[in-house]
C-alpha positions as CSV (number, residue, x, y, z in Angstrom):
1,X,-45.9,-21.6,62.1
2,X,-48.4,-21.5,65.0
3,X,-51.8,-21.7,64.3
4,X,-53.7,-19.8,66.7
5,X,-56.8,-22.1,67.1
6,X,-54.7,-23.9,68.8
7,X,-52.3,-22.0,70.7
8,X,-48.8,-21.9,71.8
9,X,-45.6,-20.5,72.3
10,X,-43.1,-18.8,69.5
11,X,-39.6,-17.9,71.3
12,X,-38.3,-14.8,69.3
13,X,-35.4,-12.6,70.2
14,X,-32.1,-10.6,69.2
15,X,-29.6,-10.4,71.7
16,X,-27.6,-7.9,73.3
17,X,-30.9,-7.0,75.2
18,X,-31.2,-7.7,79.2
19,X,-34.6,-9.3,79.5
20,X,-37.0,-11.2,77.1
21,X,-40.5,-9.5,77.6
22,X,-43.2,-12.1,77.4
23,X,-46.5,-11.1,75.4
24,X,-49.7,-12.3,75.1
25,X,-51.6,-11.8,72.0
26,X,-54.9,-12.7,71.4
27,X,-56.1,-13.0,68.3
28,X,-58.2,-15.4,65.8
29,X,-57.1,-13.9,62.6
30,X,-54.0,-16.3,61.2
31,X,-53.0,-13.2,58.9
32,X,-53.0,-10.2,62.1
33,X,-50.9,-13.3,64.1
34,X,-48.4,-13.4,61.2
35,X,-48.3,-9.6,60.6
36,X,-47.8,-8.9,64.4
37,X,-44.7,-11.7,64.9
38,X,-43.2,-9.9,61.7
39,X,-43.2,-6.6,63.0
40,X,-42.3,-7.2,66.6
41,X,-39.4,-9.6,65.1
42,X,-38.5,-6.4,63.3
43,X,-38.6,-3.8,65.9
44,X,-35.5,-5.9,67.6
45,X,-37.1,-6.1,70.6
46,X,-36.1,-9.3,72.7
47,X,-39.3,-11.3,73.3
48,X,-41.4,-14.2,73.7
49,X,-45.0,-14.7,71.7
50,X,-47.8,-16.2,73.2
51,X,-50.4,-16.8,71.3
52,X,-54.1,-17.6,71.5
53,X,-56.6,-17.3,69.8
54,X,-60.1,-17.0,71.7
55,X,-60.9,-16.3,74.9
56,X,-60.6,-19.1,76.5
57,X,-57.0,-20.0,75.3
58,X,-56.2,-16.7,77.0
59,X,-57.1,-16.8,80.4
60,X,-55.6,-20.5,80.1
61,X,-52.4,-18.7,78.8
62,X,-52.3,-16.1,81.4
63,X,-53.1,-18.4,84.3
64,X,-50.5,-20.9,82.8
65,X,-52.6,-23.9,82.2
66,X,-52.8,-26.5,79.9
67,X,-51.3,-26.2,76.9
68,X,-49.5,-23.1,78.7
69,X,-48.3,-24.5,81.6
70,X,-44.6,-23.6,82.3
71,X,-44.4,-20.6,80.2
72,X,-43.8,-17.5,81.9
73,X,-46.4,-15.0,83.0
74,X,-46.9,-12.3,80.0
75,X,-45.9,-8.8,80.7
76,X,-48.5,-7.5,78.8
77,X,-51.6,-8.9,77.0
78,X,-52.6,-7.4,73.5
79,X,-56.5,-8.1,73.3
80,X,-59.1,-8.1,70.1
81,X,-62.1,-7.6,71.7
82,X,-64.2,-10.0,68.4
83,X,-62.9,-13.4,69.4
84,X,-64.7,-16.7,68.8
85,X,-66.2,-18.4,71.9
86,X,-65.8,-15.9,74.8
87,X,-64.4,-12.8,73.6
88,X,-61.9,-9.9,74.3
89,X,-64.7,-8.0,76.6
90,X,-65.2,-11.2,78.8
91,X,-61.2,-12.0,78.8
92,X,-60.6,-7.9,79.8
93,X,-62.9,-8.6,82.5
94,X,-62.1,-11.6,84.0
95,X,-58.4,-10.4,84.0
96,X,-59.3,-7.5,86.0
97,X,-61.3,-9.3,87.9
98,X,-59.1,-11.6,89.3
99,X,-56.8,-10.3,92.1
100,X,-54.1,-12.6,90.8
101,X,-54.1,-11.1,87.0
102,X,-55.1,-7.9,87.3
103,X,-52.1,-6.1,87.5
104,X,-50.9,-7.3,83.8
105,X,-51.3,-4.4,81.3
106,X,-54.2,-5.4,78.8
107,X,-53.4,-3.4,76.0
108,X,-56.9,-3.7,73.5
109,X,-56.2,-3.9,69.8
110,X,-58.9,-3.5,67.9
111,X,-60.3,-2.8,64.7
112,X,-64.0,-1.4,66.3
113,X,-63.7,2.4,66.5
114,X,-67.3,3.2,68.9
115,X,-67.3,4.5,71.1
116,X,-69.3,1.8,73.5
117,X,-66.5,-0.5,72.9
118,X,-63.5,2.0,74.0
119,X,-65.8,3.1,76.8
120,X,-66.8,-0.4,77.8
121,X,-63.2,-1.2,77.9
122,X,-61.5,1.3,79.7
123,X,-64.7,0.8,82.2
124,X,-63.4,-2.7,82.7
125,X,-59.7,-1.3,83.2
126,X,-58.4,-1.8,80.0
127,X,-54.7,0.2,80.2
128,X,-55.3,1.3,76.7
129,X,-57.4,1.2,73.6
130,X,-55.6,1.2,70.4
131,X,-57.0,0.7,67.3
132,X,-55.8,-2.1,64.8
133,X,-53.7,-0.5,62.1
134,X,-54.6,-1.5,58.3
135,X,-51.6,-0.7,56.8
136,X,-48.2,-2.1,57.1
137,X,-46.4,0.9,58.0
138,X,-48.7,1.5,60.7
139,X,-48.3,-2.0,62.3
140,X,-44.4,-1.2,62.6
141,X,-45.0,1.6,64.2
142,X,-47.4,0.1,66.6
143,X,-45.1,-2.3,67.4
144,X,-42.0,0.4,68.1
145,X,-44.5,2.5,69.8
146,X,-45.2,-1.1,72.0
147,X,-41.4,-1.6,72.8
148,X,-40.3,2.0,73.0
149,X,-43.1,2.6,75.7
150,X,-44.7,-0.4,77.6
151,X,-41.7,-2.6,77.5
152,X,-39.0,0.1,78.0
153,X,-40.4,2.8,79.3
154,X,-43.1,1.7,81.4
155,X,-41.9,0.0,84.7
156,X,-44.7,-3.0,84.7
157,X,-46.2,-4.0,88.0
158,X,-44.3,-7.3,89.8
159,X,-46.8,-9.7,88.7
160,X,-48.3,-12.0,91.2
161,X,-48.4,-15.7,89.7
162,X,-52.0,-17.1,90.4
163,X,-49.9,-20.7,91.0
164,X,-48.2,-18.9,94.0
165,X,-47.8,-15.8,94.8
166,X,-45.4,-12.9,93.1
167,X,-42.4,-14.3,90.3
């Protein structure tokens, strides 16, 4: 089990699929960590977890530093915007903010429903705001709605590794 204070990586996959997609999720809650590598285990959708959980872990994870450093860039990043330390709003930012990141999808998954904080995130180029389901059934079909779309029917940008350059 990873603990997300600390960080890392869980490799989880089913085969017969082409490509692993790589995710980033950041999150601080051990039990919405747990929930989401159940679900996206379920959905059979070949993949690789990061995890982190605060803001600073993340932009360590996306960059590939640290306790990150030879894992593959994420194709997306699924962001709570209440982190401890820096949190999601800052992380959205700096992504977007850096010429290197900014072409990852950062997907926000939250459980805030005002308006100032879907507003302040699309403002900062969030790709979308979802809001964090609270029941069971509605985390599975977050998660099929995440492969069926963003990693299958979305064609993600080439990403552009901030080590060197596009991978």
């Amino acid at each position: 089990m990873i603990n997300p204070d600390i960080g890392g990586t869980v490799p989880e996959s089913a085969s017969g699929a082409a490509r692993t997609a790589v995710i980033l999720l950041v999150e601080d809650s051990i039990a919405d960590v747990r929930l989401m590598q159940e679900v996206l285990r379920e959905t059979g959708l070949p993949h690789e977890l990061l995890i982190a959980g605060d803001g600073e872990k993340a932009l360590r994870a996306i960059r590939r530093e640290g306790e990150y450093a030879g894992v593959r860039m994420p194709d997306i990043v699924l962001l709570d915007l209440n982190l401890p330390g820096m949190d999601g709003r800052e992380v959205l930012r700096t992504i977007k903010g850096d010429p290197a990141l900014r072409r990852t999808p950062v997907l926000v998954l939250s459980t805030s429903t005002a308006e100032s904080d879907i507003a302040a995130s699309y403002d900062a180029h969030a790709n979308c705001y979802l809001s964090k389901p609270v029941d069971l059934g509605d985390f599975f079909r977050l998660a099929e709605a995440l492969r069926d779309f963003w990693l299958r029917l979305v064609i993600l940008p080439p990403k552009t590794d901030p080590i060197g350059g596009l991978s």
